[in-house]
C-alpha positions as a printed NumPy array, in Angstrom:
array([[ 90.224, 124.225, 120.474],
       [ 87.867, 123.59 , 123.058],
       [ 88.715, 122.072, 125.762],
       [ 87.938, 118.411, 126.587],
       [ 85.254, 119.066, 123.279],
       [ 84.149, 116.144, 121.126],
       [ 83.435, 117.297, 117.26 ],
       [ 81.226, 115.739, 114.987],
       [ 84.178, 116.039, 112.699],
       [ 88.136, 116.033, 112.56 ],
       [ 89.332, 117.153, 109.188],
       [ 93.47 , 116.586, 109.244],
       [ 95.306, 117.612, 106.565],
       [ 98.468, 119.166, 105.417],
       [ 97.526, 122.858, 104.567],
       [100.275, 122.708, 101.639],
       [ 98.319, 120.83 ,  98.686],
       [ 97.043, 123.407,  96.115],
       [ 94.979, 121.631,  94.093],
       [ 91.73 , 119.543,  94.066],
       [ 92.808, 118.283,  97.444],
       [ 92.409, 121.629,  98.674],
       [ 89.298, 122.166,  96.734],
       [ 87.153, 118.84 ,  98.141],
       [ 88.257, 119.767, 101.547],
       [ 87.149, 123.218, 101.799],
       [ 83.837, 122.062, 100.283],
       [ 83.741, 119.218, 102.884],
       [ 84.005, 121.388, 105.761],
       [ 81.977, 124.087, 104.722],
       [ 79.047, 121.497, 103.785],
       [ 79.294, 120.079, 107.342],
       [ 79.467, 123.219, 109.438],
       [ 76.311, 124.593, 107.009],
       [ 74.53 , 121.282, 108.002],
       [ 75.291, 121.837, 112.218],
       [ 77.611, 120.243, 112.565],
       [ 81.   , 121.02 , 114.46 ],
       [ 84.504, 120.731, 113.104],
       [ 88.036, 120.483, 114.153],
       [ 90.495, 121.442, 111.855],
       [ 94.168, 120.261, 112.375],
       [ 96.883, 121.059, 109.801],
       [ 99.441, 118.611, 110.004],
       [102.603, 118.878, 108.249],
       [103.972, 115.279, 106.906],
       [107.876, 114.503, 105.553],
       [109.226, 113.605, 102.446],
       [106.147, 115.001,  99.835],
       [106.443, 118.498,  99.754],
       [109.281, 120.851,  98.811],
       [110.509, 122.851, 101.493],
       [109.445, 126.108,  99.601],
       [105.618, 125.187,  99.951],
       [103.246, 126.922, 101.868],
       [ 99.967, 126.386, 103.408],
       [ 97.132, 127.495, 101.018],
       [ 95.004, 130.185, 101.892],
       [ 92.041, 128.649, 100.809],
       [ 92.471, 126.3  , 103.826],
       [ 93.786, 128.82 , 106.408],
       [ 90.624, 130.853, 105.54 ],
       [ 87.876, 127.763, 106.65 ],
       [ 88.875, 128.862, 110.661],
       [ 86.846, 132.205, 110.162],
       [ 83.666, 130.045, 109.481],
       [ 81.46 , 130.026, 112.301],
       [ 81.324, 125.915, 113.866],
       [ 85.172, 125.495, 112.591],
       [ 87.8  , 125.53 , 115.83 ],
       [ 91.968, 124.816, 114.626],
       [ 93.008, 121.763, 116.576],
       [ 96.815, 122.348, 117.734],
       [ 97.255, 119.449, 120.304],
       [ 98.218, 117.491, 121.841],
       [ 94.982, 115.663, 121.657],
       [ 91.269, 116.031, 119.509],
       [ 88.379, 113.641, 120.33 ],
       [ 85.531, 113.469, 117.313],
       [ 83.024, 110.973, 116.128],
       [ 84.581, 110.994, 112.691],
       [ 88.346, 111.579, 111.925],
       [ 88.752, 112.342, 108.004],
       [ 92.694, 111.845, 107.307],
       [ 93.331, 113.757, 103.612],
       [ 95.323, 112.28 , 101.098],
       [ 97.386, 109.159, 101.838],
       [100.841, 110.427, 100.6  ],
       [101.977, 113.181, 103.236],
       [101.216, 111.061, 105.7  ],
       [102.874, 108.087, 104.687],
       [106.453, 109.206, 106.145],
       [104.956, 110.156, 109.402],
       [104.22 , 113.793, 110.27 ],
       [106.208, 116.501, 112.718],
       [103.82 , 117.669, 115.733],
       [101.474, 114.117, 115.651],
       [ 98.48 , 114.464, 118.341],
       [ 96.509, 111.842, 119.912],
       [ 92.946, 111.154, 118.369],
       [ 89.928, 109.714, 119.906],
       [ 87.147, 108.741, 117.308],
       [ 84.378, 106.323, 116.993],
       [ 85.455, 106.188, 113.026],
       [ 88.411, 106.872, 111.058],
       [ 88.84 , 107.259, 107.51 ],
       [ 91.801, 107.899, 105.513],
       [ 90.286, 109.471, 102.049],
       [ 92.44 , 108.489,  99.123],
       [ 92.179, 111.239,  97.106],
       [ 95.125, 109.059,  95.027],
       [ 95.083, 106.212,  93.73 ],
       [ 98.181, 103.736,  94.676],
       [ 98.541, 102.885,  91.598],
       [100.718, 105.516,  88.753],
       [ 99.565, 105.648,  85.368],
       [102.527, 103.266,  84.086],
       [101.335, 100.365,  86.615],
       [103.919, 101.428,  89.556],
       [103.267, 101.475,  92.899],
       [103.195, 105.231,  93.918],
       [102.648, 104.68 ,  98.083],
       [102.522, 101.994, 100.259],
       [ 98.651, 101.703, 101.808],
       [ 99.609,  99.732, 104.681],
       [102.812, 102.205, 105.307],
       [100.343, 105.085, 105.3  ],
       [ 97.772, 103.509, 107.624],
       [100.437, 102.071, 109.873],
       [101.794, 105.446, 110.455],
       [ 98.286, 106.937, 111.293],
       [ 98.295, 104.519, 113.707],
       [101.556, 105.508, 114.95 ],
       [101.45 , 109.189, 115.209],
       [ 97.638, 109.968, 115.905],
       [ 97.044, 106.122, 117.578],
       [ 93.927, 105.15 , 115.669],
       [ 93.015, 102.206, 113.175],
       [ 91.8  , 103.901, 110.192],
       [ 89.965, 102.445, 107.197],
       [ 90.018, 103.623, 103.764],
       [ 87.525, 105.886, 101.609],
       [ 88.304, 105.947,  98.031],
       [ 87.378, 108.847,  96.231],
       [ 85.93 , 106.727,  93.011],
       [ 85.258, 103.767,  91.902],
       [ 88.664, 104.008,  90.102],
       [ 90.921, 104.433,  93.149],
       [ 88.352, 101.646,  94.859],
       [ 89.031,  98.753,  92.384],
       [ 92.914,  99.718,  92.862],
       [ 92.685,  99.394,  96.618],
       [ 90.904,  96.503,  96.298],
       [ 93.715,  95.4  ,  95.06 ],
       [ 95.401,  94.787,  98.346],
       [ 91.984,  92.981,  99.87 ],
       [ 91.411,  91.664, 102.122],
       [ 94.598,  93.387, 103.727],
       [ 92.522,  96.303, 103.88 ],
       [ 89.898,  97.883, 104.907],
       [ 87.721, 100.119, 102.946],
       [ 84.46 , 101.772, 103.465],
       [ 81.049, 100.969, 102.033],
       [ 80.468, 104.245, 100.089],
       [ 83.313, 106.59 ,  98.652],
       [ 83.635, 109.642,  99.858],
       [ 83.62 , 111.406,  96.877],
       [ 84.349, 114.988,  95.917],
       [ 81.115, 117.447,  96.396],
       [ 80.541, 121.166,  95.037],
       [ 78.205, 123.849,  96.307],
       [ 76.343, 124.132,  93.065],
       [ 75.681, 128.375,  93.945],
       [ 79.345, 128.473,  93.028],
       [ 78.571, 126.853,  89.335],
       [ 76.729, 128.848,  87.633],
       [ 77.248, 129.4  ,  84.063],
       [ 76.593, 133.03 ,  82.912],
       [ 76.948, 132.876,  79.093],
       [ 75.696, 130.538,  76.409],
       [ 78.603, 128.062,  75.26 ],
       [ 79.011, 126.568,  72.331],
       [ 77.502, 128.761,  70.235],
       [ 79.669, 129.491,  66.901],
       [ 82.632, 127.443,  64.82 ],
       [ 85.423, 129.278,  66.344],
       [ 85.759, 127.521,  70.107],
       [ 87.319, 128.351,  72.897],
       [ 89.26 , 125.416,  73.534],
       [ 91.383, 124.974,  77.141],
       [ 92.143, 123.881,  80.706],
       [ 93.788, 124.834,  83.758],
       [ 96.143, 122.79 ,  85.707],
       [ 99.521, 123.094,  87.575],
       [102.737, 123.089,  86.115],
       [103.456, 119.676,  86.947],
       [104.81 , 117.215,  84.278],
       [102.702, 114.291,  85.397],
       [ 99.824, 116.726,  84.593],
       [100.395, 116.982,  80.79 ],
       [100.98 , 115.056,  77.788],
       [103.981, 113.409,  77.709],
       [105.731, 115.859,  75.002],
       [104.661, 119.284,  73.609],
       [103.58 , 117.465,  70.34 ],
       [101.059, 115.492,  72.723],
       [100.086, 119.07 ,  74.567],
       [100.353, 121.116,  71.406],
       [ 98.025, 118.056,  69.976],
       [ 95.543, 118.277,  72.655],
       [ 95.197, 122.188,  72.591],
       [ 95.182, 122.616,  69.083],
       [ 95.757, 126.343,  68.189],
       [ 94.49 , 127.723,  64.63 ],
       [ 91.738, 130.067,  63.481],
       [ 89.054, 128.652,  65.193],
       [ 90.204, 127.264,  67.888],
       [ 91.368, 130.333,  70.541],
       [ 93.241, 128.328,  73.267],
       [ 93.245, 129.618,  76.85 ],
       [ 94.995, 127.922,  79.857],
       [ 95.137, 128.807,  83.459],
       [ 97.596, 127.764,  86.756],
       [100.71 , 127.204,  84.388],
       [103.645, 129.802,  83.257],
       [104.049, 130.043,  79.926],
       [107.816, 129.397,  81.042],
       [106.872, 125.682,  81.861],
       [105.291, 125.381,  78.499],
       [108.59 , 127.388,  76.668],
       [111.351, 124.854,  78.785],
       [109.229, 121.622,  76.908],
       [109.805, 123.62 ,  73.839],
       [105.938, 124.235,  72.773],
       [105.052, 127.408,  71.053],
       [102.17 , 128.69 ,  72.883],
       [102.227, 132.578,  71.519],
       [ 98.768, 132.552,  70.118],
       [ 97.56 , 130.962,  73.249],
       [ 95.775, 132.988,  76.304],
       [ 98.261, 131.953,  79.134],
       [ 96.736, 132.527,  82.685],
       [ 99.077, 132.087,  86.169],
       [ 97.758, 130.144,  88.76 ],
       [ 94.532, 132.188,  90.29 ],
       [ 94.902, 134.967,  87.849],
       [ 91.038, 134.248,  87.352],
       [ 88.361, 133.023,  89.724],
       [ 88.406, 129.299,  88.29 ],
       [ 85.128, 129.366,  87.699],
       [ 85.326, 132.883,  85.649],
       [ 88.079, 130.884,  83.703],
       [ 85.847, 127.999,  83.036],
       [ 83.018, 130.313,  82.11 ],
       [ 84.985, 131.246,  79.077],
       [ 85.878, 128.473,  77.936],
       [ 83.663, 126.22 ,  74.791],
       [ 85.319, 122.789,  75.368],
       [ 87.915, 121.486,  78.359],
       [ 90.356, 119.402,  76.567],
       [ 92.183, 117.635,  79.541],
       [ 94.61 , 114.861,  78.857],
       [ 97.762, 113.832,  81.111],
       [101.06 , 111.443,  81.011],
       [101.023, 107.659,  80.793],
       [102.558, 107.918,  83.949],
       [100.051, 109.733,  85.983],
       [ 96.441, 108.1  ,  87.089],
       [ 93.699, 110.743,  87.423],
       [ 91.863, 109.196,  90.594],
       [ 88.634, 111.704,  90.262],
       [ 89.088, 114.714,  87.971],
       [ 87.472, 117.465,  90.332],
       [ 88.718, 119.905,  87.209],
       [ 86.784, 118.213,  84.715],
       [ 83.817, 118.201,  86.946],
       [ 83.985, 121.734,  87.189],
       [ 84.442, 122.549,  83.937],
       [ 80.957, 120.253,  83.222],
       [ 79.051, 122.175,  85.951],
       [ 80.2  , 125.643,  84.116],
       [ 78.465, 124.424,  80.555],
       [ 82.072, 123.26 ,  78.846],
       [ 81.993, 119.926,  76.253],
       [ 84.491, 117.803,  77.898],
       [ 87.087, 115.72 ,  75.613],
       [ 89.171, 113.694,  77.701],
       [ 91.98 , 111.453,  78.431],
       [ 90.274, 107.733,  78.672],
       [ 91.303, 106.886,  81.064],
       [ 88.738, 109.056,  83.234],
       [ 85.89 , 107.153,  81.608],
       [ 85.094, 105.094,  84.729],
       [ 84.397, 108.587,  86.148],
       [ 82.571, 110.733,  83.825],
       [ 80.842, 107.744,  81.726],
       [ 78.737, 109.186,  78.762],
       [ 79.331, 112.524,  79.552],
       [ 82.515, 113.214,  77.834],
       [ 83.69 , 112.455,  74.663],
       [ 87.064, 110.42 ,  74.875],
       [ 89.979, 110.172,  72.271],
       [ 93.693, 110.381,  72.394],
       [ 95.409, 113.343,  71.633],
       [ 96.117, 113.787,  68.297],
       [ 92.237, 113.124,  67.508],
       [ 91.371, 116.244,  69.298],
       [ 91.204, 118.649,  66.272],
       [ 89.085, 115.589,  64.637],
       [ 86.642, 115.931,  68.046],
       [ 86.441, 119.634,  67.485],
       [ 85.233, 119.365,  63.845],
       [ 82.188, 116.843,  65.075],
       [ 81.573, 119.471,  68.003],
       [ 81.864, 122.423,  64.944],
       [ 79.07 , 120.444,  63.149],
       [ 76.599, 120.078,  65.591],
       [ 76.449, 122.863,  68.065],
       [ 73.224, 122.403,  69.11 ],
       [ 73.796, 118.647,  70.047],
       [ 77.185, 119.535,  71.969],
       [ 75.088, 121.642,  74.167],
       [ 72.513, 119.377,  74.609],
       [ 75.352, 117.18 ,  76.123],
       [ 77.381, 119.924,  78.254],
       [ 73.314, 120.452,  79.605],
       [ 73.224, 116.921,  80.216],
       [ 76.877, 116.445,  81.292],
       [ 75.977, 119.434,  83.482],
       [ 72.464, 118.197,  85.18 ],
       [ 74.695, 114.914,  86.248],
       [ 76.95 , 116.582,  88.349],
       [ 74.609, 118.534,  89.719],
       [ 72.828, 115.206,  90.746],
       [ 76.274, 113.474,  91.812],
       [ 78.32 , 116.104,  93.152],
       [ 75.926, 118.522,  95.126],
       [ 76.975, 119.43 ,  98.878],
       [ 73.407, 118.573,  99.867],
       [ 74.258, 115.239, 100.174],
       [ 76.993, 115.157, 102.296],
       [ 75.374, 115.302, 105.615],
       [ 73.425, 111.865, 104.737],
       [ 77.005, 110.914, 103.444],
       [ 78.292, 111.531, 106.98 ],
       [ 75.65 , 109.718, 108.827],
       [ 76.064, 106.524, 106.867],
       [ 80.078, 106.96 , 107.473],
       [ 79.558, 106.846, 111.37 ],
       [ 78.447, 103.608, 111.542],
       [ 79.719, 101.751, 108.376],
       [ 82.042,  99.066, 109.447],
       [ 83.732,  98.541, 106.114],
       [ 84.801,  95.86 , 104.091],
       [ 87.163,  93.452, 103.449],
       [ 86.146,  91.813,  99.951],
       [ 86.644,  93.384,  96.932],
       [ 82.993,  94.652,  95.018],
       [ 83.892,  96.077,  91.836],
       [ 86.473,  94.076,  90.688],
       [ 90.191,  94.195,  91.402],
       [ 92.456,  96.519,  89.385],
       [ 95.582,  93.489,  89.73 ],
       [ 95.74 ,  90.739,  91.333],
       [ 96.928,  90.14 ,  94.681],
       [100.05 ,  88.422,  93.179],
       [100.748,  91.807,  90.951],
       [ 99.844,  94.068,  93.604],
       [102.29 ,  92.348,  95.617],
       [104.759,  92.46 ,  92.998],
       [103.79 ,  96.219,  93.237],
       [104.658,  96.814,  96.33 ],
       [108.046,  94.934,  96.48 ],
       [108.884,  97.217,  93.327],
       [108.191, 100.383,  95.554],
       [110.844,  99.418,  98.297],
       [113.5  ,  98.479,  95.921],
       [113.081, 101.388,  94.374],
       [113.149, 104.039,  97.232],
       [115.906, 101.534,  99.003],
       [117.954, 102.172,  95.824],
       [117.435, 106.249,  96.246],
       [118.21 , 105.824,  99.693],
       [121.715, 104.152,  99.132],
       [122.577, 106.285,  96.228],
       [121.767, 109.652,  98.173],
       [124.062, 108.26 , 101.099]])
């Protein structure tokens, strides 16, 4: 780092997610430093969220060779905007804290508080009470959707959330489709995601259900082991099993016909940066509903055992399911681009925030209060049964 520098940007995150995390953050830096402006990176390393096994991602270690990028390693960083990734590694406090000096910070919720099943899954006021407490700033919140807004809004006016969400952005030269989708009755039907439970259907009749395998319908998958799939007892020899990178994801995607992406009642999909992707590379989307408030009319949504039903429709009426991917495809490339995060930035430096909930509240105050009493019995409970 510079000494005694000010950056137009501090990006701090833990280098250890893997995921879409990752993914939004690499394209948020490189979008600023393309636009001028400079950036601090500091990897912080919070306690109690990832195993012990994990290491920092490549992807992220990589952003300090691009030129207008300098690694922050304390004890201090002084920036006009602070960006604080992901609420839940930082909820427990972090080893190594340094001082920051901003005119804004924003914590970006790239999860929602809320799980799938109603439960609380972090504490907000935990999370921003220990930013204040190991960097020693105030920060306000910047949901990635309007999802994860209405379920912060929740705890209004308790806190504070920005005026725009800072949602995830793409460089659209990445995206670029190089075959014709779509085009025949046998589809290439899949997804790629980590081998995480919360991820998947809640049983391998709900996965198998939501993949469905048979003569036309090849099913390819990327990011999880076929020995994840085998231990929930799912047959998946006719499928195309990919590990986690064993593609570019957007050579995966590329292949693919439809993106069938459904997840367990327990988990909340706050954006879907997959499914965006999969829309940018010419894919017909057929999703878990719950992502509606996301992607709107440009998916078709259905639970999982209607999926083979879905494909039929798609199987008779190519021509219309790639009108849609085009359509489903010119959106994101409208809503998603790079290009507008510099104007996205500007607005951030000065927006003061809000108090009052605008899009509706996911619960109540009384429920998300109930909420959040839940969450400390429950980790008080771990706490005195680990001891």
């Amino acid at each position: 780092m510079v000494a005694n520098s000010t950056f137009d940007a501090l990006i701090v995150v833990d280098p250890r997610f893997m995921g879409g995390t990752a993914t939004s953050v690499a394209s948020d830096v490189k979008a600023l430093v393309a636009a001028g402006y400079s950036v601090g990176l500091a990897f912080i390393f919070g306690r109690g969220f990832f195993q012990a096994e994990d290491r920092p991602n490549p992807n992220l270690e990589a952003l300090f060779d691009l030129s207008g990028v300098e690694p922050v390693t304390g004890p201090q960083a002084r920036a006009e905007v602070a960006f604080f990734h992901h609420p839940q590694p930082l909820e427990r406090g972090v080893d190594a804290p340094i001082h920051v000096s901003a005119r804004q910070a924003v914590i970006v919720a790239h999860q929602a508080p809320f799980k799938g099943d109603g439960a609380l899954d972090y504490d907000p006021f935990s999370v921003q009470s220990k930013i204040f407490a190991d960097f020693g700033v105030r920060a306000m919140w910047a949901p990635v959707s309007g999802l994860c807004r209405a379920q912060l809004e929740s705890f209004a006016p308790l806190l504070r959330l920005a005026t725009i969400d800072w949602i995830n952005t793409f460089d659209v030269a990445d995206w670029q489709p190089r075959r014709t989708a779509l085009t025949g009755p046998c589809l290439v039907v899949g997804r790629h995601g980590r081998p995480h439970a919360e991820k998947w259907g809640d049983s391998a009749e709900e996965i198998a259900a939501s993949l469905p395998a048979g003569p036309r319908a090849q099913i390819r998958t990327m990011g999880t082991e076929r020995a994840f799939f085998e231990g929930l007892g799912l047959d998946v020899s006719s499928w195309d099993v990919l590990g986690f990178n064993a593609e570019p994801v957007a050579d995966f995607l590329d292949s693919l016909d439809v993106f069938s992406y459904f997840y367990s009642k327990r988990w909340t999909e706050t954006f879907g940066r997959t499914v965006a992707e999969a829309m940018l590379m010419g894919a017909r989307c057929v999703l878990h509903p719950g992502l509606k408030p996301t992607f709107g009319p440009h998916a078709l949504y259905c639970r999982p055992d209607e999926v083979a039903g879905v494909l039929d429709t798609i199987r008779g009426d190519l021509a219309g399911a790639r009108d849609a991917a085009a359509e489903a495809r010119a959106y994101c490339l409208e809503a998603y681009s790079t290009s507008a995060v510099p104007a996205r930035f500007e607005a951030l430096r000065t927006d003061r925030g809000t108090t009052s909930p605008r899009r509706g509240r996911a619960a109540s105050p009384l429920t998300a209060a109930r909420k959040w009493g839940g969450l400390h019995r429950r980790r008080l409970w771990y706490r005195n049964a680990g001891a």
